[in-house]
C-alpha positions as CSV (number, residue, x, y, z in Angstrom):
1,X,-4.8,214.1,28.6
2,X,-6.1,212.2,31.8
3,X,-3.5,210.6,34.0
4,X,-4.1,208.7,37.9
5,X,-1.3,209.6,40.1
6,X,-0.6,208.9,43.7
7,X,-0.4,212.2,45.8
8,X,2.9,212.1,48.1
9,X,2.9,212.1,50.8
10,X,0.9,209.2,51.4
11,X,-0.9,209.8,54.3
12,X,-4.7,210.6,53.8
13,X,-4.6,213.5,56.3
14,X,-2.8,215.5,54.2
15,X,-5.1,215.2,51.0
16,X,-8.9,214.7,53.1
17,X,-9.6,218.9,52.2
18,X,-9.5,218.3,48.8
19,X,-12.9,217.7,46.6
20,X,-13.7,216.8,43.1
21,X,-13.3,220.1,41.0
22,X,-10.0,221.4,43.5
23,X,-7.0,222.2,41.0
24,X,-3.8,220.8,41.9
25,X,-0.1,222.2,40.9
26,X,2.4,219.8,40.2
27,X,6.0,220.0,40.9
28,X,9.1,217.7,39.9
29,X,11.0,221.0,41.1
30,X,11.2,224.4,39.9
31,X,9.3,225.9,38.2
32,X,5.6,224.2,38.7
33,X,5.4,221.3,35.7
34,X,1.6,222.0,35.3
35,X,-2.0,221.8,37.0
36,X,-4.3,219.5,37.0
37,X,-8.3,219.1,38.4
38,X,-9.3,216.4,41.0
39,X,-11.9,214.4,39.2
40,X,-12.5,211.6,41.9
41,X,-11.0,209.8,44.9
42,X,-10.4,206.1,45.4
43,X,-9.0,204.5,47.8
44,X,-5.7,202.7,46.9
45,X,-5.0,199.1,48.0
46,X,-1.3,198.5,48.8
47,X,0.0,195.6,46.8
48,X,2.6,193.0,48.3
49,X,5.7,195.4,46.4
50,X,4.5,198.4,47.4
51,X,4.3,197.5,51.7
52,X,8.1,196.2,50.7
53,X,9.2,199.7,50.3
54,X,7.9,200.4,53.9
């Protein structure tokens, strides 16, 4: 299963240690919902919605 997803927070800084190969736990609470690898990192372009929410 492959998936993109948008790390939150948002801000770069908090994401710029991570490298292609890094595992990743993901949480929608408790306990952890699963892991997943970093495979690549692209630079997202906000759309005209998404700076609405800002």
């Amino acid at each position: 299963m492959s998936a993109t997803v948008r790390p939150a927070p948002l801000t770069p800084e908090h994401w710029r240690h991570l490298a292609p190969g890094d595992p990743l736990t993901l949480h929608e609470g408790r306990p952890a919902a699963g892991t997943a690898t970093v495979i690549e990192f692209i630079q997202a372009v906000p759309d005209s919605a998404s700076l609405s929410y800002f």
